[in-house]
Every structure is written in structure tokens, then in C-alpha cells.
N, CA, C and O of each residue as an XYZ file, in Angstrom:
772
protein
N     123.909    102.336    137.870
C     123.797    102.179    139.318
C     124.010    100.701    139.673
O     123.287     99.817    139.215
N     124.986    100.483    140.469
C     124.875     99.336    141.251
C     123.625     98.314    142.167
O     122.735     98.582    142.974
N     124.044     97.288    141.646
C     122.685     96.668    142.695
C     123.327     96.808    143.796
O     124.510     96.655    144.101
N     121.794     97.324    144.728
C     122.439     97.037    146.291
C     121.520     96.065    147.428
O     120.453     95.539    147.113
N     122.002     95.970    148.473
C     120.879     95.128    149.050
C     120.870     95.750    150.235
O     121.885     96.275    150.693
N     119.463     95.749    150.980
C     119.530     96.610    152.066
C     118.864     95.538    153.470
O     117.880     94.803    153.555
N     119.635     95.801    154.134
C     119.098     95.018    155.626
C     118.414     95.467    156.340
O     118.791     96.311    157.152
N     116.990     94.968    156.242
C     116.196     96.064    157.309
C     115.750     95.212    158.409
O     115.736     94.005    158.654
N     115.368     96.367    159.017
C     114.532     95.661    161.075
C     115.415     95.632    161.876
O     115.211     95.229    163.021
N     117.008     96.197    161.316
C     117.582     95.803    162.379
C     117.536     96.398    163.835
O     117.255     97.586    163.998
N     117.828     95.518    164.947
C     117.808     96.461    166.222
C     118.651     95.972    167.262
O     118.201     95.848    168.401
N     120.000     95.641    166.942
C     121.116     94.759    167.627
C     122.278     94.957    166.877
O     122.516     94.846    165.675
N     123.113     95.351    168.084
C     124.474     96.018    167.034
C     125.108     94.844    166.401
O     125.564     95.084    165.283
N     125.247     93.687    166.812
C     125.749     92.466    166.555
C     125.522     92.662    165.103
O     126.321     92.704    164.167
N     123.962     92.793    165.159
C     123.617     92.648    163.642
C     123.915     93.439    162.251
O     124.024     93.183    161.052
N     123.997     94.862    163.372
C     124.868     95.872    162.227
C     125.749     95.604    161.960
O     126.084     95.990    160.841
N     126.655     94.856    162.671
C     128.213     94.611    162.545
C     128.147     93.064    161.478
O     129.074     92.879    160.690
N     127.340     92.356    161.537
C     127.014     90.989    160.664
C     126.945     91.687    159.403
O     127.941     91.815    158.691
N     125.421     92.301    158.991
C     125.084     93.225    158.130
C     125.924     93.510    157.347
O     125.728     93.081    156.211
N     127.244     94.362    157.590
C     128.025     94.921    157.082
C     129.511     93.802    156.368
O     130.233     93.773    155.372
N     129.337     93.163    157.424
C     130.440     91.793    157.305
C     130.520     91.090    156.212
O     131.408     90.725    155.441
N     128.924     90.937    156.363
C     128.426     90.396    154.700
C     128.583     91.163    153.770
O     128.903     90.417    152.845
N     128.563     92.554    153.259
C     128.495     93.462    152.198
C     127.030     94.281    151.974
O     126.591     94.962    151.048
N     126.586     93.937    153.073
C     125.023     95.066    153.017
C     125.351     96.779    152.280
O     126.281     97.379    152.820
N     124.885     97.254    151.531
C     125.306     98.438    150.919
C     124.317     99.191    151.705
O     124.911    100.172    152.153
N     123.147     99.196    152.066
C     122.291     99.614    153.291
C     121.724     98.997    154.565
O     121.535     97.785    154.662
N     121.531     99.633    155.275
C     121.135     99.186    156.463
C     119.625    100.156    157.138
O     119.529    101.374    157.288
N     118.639     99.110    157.420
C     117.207     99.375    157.667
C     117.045     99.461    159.217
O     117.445     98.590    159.990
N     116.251    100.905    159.671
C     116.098    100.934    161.248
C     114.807    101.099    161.233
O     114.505    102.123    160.620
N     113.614    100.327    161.791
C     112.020    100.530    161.807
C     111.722    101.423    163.167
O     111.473    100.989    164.292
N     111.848    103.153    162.622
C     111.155    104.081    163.674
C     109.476    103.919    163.726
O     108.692    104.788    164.106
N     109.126    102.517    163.223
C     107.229    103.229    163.653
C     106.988    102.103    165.194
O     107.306    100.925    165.360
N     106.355    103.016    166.045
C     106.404    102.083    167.746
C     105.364    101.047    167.172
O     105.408    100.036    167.874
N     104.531    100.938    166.249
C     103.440     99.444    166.415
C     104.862     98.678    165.796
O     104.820     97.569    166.330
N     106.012     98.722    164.992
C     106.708     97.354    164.595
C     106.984     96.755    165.177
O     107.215     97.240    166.285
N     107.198     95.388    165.055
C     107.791     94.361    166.752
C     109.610     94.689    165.868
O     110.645     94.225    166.346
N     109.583     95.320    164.923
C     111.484     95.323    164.725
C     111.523     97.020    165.110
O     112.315     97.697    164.454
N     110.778     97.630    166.039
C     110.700     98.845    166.126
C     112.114     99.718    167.257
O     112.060     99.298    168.413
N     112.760    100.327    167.120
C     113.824    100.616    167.329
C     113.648    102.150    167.448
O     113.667    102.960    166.522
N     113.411    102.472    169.228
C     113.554    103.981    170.096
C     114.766    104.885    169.527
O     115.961    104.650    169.347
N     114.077    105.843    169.351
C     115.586    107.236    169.037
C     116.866    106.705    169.755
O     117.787    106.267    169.065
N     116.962    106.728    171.209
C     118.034    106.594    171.791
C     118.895    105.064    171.410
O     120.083    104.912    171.695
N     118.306    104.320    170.928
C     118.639    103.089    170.565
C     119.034    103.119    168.887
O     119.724    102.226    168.395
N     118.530    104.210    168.122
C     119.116    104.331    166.769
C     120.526    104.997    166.851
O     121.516    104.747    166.163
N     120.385    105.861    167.810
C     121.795    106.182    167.777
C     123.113    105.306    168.215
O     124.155    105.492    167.586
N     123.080    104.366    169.270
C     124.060    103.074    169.076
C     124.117    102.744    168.406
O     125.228    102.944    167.915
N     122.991    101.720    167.349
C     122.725    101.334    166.594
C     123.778    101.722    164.901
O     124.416    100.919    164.220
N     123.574    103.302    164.679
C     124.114    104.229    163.681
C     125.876    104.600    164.143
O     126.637    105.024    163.274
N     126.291    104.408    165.383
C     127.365    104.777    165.987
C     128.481    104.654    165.039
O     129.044    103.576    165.231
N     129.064    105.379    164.022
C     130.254    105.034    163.463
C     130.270    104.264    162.318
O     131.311    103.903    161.768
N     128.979    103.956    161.876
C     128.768    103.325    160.499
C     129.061    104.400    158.994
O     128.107    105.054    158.575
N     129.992    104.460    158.508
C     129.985    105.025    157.256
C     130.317    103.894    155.859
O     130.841    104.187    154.785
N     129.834    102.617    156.298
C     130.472    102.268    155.132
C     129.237    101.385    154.864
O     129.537    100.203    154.698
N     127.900    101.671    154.779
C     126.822    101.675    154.679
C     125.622    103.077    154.840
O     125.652    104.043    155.602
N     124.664    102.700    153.823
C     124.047    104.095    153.675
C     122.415    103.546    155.139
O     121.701    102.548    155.239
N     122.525    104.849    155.942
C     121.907    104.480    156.857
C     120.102    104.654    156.781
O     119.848    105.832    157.031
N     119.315    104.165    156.619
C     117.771    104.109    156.480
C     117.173    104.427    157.485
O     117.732    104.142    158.544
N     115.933    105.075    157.544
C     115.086    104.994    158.384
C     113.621    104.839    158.022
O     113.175    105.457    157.056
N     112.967    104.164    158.641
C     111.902    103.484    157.585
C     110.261    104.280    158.663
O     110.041    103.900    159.813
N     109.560    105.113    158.106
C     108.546    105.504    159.233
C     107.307    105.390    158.596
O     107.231    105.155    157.391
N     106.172    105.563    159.432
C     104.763    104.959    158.833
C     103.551    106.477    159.213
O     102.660    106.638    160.048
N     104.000    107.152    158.350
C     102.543    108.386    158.200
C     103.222    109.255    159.970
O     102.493    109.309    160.961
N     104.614    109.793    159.957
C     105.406    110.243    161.484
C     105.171    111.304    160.873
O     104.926    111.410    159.672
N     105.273    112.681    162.165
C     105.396    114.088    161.617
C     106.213    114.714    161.489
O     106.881    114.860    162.513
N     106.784    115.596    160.026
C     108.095    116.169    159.940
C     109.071    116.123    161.110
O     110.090    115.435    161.172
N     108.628    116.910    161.967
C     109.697    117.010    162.719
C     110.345    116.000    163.479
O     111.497    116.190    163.867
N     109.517    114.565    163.830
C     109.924    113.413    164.694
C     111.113    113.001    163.063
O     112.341    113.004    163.138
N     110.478    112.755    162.020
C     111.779    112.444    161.001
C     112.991    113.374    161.026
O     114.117    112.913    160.839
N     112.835    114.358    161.198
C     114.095    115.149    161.449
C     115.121    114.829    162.394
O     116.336    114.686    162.256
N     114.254    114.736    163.522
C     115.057    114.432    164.555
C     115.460    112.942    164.532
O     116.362    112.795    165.357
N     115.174    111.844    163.955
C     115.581    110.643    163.785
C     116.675    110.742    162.687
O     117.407    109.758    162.587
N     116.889    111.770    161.863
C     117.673    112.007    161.056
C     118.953    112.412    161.839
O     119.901    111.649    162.024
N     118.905    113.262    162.129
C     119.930    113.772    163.214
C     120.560    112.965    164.047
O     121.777    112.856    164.200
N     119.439    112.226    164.750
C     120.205    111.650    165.479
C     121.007    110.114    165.319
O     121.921    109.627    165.984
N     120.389    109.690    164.364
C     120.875    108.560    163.566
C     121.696    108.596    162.854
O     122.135    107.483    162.566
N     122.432    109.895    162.114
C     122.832    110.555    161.073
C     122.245    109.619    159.690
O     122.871    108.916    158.897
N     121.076    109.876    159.764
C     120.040    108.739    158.844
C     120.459    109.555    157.646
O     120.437    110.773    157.821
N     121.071    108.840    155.729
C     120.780    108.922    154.600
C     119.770    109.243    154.084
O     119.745    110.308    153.468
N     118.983    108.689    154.141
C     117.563    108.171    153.292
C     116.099    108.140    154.593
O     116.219    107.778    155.763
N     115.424    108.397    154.242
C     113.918    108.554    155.138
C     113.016    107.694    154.391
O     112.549    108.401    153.498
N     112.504    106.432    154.306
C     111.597    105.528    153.852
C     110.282    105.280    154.254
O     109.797    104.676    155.211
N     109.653    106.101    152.960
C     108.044    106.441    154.168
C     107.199    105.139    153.378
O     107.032    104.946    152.173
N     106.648    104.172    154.818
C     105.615    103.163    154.487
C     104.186    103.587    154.432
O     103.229    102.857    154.175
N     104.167    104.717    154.676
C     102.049    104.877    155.166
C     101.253    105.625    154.005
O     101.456    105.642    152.791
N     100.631    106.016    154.507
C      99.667    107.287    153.210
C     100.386    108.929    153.192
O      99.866    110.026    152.989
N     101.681    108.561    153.475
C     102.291    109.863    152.982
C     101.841    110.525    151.560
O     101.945    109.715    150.639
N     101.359    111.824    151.167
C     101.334    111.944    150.248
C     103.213    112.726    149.275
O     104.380    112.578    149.636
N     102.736    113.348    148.276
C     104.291    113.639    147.303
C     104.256    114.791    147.624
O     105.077    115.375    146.916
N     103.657    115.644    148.458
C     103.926    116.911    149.071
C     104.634    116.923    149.751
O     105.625    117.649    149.824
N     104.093    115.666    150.776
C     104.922    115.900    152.338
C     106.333    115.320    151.740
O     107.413    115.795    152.091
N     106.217    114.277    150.830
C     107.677    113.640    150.425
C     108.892    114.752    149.692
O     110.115    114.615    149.714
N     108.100    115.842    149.072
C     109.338    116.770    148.873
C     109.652    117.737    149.932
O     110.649    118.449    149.809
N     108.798    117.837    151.086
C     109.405    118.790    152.504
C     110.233    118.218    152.885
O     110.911    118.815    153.721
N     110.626    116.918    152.559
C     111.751    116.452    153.606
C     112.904    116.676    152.702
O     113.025    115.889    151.763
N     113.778    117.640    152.844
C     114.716    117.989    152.036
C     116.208    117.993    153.045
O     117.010    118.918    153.175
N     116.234    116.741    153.622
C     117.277    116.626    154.717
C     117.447    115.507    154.539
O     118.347    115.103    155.275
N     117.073    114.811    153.972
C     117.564    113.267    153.440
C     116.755    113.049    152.419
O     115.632    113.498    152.189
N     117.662    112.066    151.620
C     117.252    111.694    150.622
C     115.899    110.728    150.775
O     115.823    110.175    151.872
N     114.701    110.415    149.731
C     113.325    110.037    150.163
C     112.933    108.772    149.290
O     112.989    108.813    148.061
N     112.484    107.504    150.079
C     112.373    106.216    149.340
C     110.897    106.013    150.016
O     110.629    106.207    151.201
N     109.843    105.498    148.805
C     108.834    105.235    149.520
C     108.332    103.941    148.833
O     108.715    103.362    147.817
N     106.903    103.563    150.130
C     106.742    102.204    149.717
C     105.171    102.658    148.792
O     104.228    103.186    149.382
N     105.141    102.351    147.359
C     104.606    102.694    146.635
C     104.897    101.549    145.322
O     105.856    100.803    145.125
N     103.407    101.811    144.406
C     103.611    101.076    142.822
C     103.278    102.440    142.073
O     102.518    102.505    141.107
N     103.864    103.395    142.576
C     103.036    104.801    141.861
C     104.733    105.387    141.148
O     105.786    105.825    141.612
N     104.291    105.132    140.083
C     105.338    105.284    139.116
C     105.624    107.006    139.226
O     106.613    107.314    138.562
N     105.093    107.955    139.789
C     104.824    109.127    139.413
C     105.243    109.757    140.549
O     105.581    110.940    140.500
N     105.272    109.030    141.729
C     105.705    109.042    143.337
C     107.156    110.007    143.439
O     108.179    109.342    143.598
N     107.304    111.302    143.373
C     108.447    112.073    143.792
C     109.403    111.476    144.913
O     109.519    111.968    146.036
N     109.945    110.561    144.540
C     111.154    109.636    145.800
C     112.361    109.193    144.718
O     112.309    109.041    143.498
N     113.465    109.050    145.665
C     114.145    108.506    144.800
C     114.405    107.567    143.979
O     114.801    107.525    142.814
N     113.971    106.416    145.178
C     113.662    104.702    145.026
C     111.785    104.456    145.496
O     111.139    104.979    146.404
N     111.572    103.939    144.949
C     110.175    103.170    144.974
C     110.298    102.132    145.539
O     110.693    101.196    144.844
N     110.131    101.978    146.406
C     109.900    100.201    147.714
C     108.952     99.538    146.978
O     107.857    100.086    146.852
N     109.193     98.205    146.338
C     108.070     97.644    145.882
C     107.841     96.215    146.756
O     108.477     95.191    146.505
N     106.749     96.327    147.906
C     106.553     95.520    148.805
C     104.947     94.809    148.965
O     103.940     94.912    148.264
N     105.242     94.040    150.250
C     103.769     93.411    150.553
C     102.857     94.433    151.047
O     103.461     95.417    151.475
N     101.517     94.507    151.122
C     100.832     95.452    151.577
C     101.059     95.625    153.109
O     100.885     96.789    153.472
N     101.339     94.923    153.907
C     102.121     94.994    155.254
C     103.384     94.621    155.198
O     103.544     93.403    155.128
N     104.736     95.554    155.208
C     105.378     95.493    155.276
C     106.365     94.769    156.653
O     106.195     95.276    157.762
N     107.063     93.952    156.557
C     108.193     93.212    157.594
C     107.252     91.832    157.506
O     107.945     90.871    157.840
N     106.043     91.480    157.200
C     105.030     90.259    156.852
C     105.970     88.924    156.148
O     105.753     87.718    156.026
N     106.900     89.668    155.840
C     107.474     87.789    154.957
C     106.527     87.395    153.776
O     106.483     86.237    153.362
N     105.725     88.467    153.218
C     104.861     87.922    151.795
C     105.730     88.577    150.713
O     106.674     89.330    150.952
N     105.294     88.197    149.464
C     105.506     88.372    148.167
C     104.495     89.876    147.959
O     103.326     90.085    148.282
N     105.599     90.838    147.227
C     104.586     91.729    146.739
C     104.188     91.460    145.157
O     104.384     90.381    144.596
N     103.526     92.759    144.457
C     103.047     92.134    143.417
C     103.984     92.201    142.137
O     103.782     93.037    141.256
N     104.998     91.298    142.079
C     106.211     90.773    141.109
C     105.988     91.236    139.894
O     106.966     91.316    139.152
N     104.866     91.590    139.463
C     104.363     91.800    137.888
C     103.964     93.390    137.855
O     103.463     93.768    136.796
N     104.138     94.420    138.955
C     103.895     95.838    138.819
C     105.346     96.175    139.057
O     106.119     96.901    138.432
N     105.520     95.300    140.344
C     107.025     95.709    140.320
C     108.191     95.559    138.985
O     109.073     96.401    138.819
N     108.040     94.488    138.192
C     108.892     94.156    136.874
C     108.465     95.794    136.208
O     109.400     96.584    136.344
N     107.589     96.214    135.729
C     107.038     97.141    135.010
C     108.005     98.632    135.573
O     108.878     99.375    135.126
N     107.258     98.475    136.716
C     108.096     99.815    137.491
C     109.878     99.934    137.282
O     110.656    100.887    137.226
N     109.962     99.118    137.240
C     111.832     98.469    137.582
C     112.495     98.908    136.102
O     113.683     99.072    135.825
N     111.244     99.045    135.205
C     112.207     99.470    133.931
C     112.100    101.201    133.624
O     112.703    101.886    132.798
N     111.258    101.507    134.467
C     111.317    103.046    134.411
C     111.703    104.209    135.926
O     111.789    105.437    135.943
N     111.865    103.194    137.059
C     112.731    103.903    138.120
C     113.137    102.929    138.870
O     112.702    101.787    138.724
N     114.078    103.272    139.827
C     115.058    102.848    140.627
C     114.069    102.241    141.764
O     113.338    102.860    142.536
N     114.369    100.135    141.568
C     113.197     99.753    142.684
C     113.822     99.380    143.624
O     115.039     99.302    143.794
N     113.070     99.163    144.196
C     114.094     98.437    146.120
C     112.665     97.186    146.135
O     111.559     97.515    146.565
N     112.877     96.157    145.740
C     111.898     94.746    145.906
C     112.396     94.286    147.243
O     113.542     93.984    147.576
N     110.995     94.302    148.116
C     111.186     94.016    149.487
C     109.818     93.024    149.784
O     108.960     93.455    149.013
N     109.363     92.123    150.403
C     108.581     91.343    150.349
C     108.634     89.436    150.617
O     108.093     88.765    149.739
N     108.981     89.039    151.256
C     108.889     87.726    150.938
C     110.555     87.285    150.758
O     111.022     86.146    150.750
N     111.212     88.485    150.630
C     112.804     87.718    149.582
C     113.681     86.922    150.962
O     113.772     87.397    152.094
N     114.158     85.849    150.576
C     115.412     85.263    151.546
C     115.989     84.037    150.435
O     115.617     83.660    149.325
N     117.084     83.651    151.359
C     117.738     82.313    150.613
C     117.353     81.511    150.318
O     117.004     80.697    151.173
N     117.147     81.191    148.772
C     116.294     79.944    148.720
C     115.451     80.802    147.315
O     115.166     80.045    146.387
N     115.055     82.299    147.133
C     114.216     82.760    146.691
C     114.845     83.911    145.784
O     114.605     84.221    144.617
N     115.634     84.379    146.616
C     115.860     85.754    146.164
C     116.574     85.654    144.633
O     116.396     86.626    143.898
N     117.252     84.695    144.199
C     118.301     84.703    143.107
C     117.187     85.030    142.009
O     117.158     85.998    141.248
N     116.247     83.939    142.125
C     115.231     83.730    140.858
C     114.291     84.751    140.808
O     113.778     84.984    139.714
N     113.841     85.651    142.137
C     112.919     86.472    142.032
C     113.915     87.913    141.421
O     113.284     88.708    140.725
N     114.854     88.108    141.583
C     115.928     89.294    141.376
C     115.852     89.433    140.023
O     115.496     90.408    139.362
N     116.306     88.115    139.605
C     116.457     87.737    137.804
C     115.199     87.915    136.882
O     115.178     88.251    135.698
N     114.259     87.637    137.634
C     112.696     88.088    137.253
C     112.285     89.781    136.949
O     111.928     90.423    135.961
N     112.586     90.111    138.539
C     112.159     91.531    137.971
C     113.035     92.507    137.555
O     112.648     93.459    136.877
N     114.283     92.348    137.925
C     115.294     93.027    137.822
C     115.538     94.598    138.340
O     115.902     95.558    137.661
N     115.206     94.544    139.827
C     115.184     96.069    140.568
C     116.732     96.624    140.918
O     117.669     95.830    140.996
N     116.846     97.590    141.054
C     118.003     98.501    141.590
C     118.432     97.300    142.644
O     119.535     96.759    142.579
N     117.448     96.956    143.603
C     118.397     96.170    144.991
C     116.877     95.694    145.240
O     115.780     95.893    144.718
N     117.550     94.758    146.610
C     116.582     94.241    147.564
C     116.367     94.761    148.864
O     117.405     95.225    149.338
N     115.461     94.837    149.541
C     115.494     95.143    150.988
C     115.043     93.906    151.762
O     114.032     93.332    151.356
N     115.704     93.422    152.867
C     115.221     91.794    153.002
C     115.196     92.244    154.752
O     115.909     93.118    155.247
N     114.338     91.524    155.381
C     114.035     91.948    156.438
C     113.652     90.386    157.650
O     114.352     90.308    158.660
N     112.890     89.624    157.484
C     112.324     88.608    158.191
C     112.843     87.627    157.632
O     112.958     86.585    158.277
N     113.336     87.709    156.156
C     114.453     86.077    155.115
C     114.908     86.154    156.118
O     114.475     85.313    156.905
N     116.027     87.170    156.707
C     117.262     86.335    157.519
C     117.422     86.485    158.674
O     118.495     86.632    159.260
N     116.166     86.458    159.194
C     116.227     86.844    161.046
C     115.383     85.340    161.326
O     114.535     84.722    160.682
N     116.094     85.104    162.649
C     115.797     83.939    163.398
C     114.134     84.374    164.387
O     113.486     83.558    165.043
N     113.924     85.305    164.271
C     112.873     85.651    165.202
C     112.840     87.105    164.876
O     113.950     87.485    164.504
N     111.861     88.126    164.891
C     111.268     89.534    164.612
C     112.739     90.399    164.891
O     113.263     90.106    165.966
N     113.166     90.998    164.406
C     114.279     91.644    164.659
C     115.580     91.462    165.634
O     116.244     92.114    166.440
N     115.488     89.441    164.724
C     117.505     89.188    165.394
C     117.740     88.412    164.273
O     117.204     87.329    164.034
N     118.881     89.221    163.318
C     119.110     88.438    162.537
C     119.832     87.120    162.495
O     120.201     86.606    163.551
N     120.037     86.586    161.420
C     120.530     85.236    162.101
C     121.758     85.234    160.426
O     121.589     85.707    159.302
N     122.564     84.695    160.867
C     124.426     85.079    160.604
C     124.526     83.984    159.182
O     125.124     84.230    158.135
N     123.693     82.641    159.546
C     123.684     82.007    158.370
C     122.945     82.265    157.236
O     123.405     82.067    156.111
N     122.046     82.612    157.401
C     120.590     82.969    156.898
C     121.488     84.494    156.172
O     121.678     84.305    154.971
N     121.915     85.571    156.548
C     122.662     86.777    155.675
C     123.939     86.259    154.988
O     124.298     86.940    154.028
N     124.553     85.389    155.235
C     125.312     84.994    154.271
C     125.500     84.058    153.541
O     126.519     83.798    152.901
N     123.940     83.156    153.627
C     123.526     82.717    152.332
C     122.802     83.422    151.563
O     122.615     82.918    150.455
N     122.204     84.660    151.802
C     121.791     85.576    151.042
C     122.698     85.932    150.515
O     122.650     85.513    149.358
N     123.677     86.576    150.710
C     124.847     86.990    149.749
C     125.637     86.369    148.929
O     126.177     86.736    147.885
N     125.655     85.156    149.641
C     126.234     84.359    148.588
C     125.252     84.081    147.253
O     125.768     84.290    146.155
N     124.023     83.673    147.293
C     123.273     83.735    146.405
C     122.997     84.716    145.491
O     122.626     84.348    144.376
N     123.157     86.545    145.855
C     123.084     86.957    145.121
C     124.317     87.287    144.445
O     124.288     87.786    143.320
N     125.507     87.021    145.113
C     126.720     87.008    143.994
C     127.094     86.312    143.199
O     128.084     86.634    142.541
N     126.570     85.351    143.021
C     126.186     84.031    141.809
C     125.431     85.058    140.502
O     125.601     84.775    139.316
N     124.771     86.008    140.859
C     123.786     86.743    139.861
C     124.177     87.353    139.164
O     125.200     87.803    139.679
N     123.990     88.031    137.520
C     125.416     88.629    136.747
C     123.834     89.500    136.064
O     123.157     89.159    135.094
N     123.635     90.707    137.022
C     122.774     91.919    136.938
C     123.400     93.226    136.190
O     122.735     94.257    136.090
């Protein structure tokens, strides 16, 4: 499997269109209403408008089946990324997209394991030393703290599937900022994973 890197919070087409410019292999939309990068149904669908050359995310916090469905639909969302106390029941009902959760639970029925800060979009470090562990027995997505400046040496450390980077390269809570994503990329294409 390829490393990939995923852009999350976004909520500005500019930014989808940056996102992609750079080589984002995913792209992150925050459906829970407490996020300040939180992004309305009707606004995921602009947002998702015509994107196929990125796998599309939707990231939700303890939502009920059916509101994920319908964000699926209407986003034509990939992947469903559950942050809350979802348990591995509810994570195999969702059989309409593929399922990434934010977890250190090696045992967690998802595809990818989010290995993050305990508040997620926070700009902290998660815990680098469960995540290394995890990373050699499933597919991780290290999200936490990562931007330019950081990400090369923390990547090389734990060595996950990809990154999900969210507040590294935004100028303010969900606007990314153009220099800031493509010194991320440039940094991680220096990396020989």
C-alpha cells in the first residue's frame, strides 16, 4: 500500500482545489456541528462536487446511522471516520462506505486506525509510541500535531500507512493556507517509505 496523506477540516473549495494541486490522496470534511472546521450537508456537497481524483472522507463524532448515510450520499463520501465512543458493532453496520476510526485498539473492526490526540483538530501530538506498535500490525493514519517542520521525522519514526494533517497547514480553523500544504509535500517527498 502506498503512503497517503489526507487533508482534513476542509471547508472552502479553494482549498479542495489547493489540496489536490498538491497531491493530497484524501481529502477530510468535519460533519460533527461542535467543530469550528465543521462543514453543513448542503455545503459538503459543493465542497465533494466533481472530485474523483481523491478519496473523499467524512469524519463524525458518536452521529446516528442514518445522518452518516445521508452525508454519504450526499457527499458521495469513500470512507466514514468515526472520532467518538462508537463501538465495533455500530462500525460494521455501516456497510456503505468503507470505515476508519480514531482508536489505539488494535482489534477495532475498521479499515485504517486514526492514531490521534485525544481531541482531535487540537494541533497536539498523539501517543507516537502506541501508534509505532500499531503501525506494524494495521494500516495507520497518524494525525495529531503533524505540519512542516515535523512531519518528515515523526513519519520516519513511526512509519504509518499516511498522515492526516489538519491545523499544520491552515492559517486559522478551517482555511488552509497554500504555503504551509506545499511545504508539507514537499517534505514528505524527500521521505523514501
Amino acid at each position: 500500500m502506498a503512503f497517503e496523506v489526507k487533508i482534513c477540516g476542509l471547508t472552502r473549495r479553494c482549498d479542495v482545489e489547493a489540496a489536490l494541486e498538491c497531491g493530497a490522496d484524501c481529502l477530510g470534511f468535519v460533519l460533527v456541528p461542535a467543530s469550528k472546521r465543521f462543514v453543513p450537508l448542503e455545503r459538503l456537497a459543493e465542497l465533494t462536487r466533481g472530485v474523483t481524483a481523491a478519496c473523499k472522507v467524512g469524519v463524525f463524532m458518536d452521529a446516528p446511522l442514518e445522518t452518516i448515510r445521508r452525508a454519504v450520499e450526499t457527499g458521495g463520501l469513500d470512507v466514514v471516520q468515526l472520532h467518538g465512543s462508537e463501538t465495533a458493532e455500530f462500525a460494521r453496520s455501516i456497510d456503505f462506505a468503507e470505515v476508519w476510526k480514531a482508536t489505539y485498539d488494535a482489534d477495532f473492526p475498521a479499515a485504517r486506525l486514526v492514531c490521534d490526540a485525544p481531541q482531535g483538530g487540537s494541533g497536539r501530538f498523539g501517543d507516537h509510541a502506541r501508534a509505532t506498535e500499531l503501525a506494524k500490525l494495521r494500516p495507520v493514519m497518524l494525525a495529531g500535531g503533524l505540519a512542516p517542520g515535523n512531519v518528515a521525522a515523526v513519519v520516519s519514526a513511526v512509519r504509518p500507512a499516511g498522515v492526516d494533517v489538519a491545523s499544520g497547514v491552515e492559517s486559522a480553523p478551517g482555511v488552509k493556507d497554500r504555503k504551509k500544504l506545499e511545504a508539507l509535500f514537499t517534505e514528505l517527498k524527500g521521505l523514501h517509505l
